[in-house]
C-alpha positions in Angstrom: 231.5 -118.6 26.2 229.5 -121.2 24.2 225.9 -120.0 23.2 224.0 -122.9 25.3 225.7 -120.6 29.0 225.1 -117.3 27.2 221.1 -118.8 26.4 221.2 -120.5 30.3 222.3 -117.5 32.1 219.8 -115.1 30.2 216.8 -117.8 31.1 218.1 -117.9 34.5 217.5 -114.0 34.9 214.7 -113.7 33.3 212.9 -116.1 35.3 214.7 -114.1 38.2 213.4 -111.1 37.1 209.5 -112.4 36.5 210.2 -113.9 40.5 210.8 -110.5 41.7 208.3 -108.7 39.7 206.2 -110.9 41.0 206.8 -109.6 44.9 206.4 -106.3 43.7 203.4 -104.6 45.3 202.1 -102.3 42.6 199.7 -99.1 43.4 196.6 -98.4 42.3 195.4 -96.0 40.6 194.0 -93.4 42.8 197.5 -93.8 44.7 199.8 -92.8 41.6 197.0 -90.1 40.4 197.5 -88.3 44.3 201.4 -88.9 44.0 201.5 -87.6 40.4 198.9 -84.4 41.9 201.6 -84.0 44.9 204.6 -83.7 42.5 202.9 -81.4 40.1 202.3 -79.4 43.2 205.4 -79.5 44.6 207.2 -78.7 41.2 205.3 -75.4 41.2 205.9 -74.2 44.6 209.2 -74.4 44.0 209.0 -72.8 40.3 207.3 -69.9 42.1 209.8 -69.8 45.1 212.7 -69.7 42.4 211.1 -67.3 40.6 210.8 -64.7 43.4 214.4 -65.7 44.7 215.5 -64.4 41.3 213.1 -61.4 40.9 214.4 -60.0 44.4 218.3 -60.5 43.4 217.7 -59.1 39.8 216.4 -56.0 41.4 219.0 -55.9 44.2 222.0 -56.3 41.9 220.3 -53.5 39.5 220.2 -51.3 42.2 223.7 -52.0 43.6 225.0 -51.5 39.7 223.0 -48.3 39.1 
C-alpha cells in the first residue's frame, strides 16, 4: 500500500468518525451525575447482599465442619 491510500483511508474515517460523533446525543450533566448516583448505589446493594451471602455460608460450613 502506497502512503497517499494509507493517508486517504485514515482521512476518510476520521471525517467518518467526526460525522457520527456528530449524531451523537450527549447527556447533561444532572443526567450522568443521577446515573453515576444509581451505579454507586447499586454497586453497594450488591456488596452488602454478597457480603451476607458469604457471612451465612461461612457460619453454615463452620458449623457442618465442627
Amino acid at each position: 500500500m502506497g502512503v497517499k491510500i494509507v493517508l486517504g483511508k485514515a482521512t476518510e474515517f476520521i471525517t467518518n468518525v467526526r460525522g457520527e460523533l456528530k449524531k451523537v446525543t450527549w447527556p447533561t450533566r444532572k443526567d450522568t451525575y443521577a446515573s453515576t448516583l444509581v451505579v454507586i448505589v447499586l454497586v453497594l446493594a450488591v456488596a452488602v447482599f454478597l457480603w451476607m451471602v458469604d457471612s451465612v455460608l461461612s457460619t453454615l460450613i463452620r458449623v457442618l465442619l465442627s
